[in-house]
C-alpha positions as CSV (number, residue, x, y, z in Angstrom):
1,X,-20.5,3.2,14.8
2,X,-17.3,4.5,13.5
3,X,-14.7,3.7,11.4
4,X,-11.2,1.6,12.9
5,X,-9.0,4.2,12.7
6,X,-11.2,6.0,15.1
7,X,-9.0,5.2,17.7
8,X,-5.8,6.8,16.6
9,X,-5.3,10.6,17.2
10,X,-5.6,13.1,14.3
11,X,-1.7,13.4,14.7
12,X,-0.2,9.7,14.6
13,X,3.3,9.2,16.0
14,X,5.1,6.4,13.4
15,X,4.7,3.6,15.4
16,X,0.9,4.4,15.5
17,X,1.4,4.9,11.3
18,X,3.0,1.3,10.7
19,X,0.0,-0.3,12.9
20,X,-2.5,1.3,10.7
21,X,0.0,0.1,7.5
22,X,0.9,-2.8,8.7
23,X,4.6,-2.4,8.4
24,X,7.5,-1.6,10.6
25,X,8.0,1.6,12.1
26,X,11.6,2.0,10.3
27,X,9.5,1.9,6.9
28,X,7.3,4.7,7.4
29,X,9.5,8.2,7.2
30,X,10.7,6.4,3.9
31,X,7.6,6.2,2.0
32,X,7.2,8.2,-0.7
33,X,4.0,10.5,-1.0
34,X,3.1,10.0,2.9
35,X,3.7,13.8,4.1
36,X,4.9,14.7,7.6
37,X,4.4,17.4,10.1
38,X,7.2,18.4,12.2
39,X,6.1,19.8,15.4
40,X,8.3,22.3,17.8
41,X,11.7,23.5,17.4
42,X,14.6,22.3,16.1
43,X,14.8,18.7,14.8
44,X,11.2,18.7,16.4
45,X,8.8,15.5,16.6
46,X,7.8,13.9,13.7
47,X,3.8,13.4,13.3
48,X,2.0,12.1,10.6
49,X,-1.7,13.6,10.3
50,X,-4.7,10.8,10.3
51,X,-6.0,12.9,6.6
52,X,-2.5,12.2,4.7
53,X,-2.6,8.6,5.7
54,X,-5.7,7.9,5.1
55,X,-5.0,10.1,1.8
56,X,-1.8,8.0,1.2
57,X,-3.7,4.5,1.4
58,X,-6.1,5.6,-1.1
59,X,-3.7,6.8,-3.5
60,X,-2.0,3.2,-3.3
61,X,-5.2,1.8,-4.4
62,X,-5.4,0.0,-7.5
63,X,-7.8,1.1,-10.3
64,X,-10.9,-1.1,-10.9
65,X,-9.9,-1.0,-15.1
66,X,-6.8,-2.0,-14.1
67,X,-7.7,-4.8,-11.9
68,X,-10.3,-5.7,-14.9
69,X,-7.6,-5.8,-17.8
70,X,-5.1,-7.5,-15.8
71,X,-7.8,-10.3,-14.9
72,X,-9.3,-10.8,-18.4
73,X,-5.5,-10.8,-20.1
74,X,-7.2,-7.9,-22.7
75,X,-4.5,-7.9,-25.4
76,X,-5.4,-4.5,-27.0
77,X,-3.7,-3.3,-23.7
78,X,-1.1,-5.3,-22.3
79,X,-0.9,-9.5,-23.0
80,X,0.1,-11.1,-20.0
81,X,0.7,-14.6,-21.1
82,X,4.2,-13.7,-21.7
83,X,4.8,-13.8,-17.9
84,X,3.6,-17.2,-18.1
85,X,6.6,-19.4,-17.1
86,X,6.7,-22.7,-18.5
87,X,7.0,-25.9,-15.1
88,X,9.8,-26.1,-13.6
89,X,8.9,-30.3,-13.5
90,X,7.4,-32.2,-16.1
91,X,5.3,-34.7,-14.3
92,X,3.7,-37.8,-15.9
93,X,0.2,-37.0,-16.9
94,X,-1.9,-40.3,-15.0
95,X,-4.5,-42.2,-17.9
């Protein structure tokens, strides 16, 4: 059994990119850090290869200590709690 992104080619048109992303096609030559591969002469077609996406989801991906400090609020690092926003409503507290 393989992996879901068996199905695309090794070189992805964008449309084929934004399915894999889940964005719209008009997104992906903008993205920073997702290379291209311009094929033939000229202005050429535009081809994204299967490794950089795949290389560009990963480098999107979130460090776990990251993900840890910003879940425990760890002050030495960075204190949320000022984000906090007070309600916008007051509502009467029921006794």
């Amino acid at each position: 059994m393989g992996s879901w992104l068996d199905k695309y080619p090794d070189l992805m048109t964008k449309e084929e990119v934004a399915e894999v992303l889940r964005c719209a096609p008009s997104m992906v030559p903008r993205l920073k850090g997702l290379k291209k591969t311009r094929v033939g002469n000229g202005r050429g077609k535009i081809l994204y290869r299967k490794q950089d996406v795949i290389d560009y989801i990963n480098s999107k991906v979130e460090g776990e200590e990251a993900m840890r400090v910003a879940r425990c609020g760890d002050s030495e690092v960075f204190n949320f709690d000022i984000f906090r926003s007070p309600p916008l409503i007051n509502l009467p507290t029921v006794e």
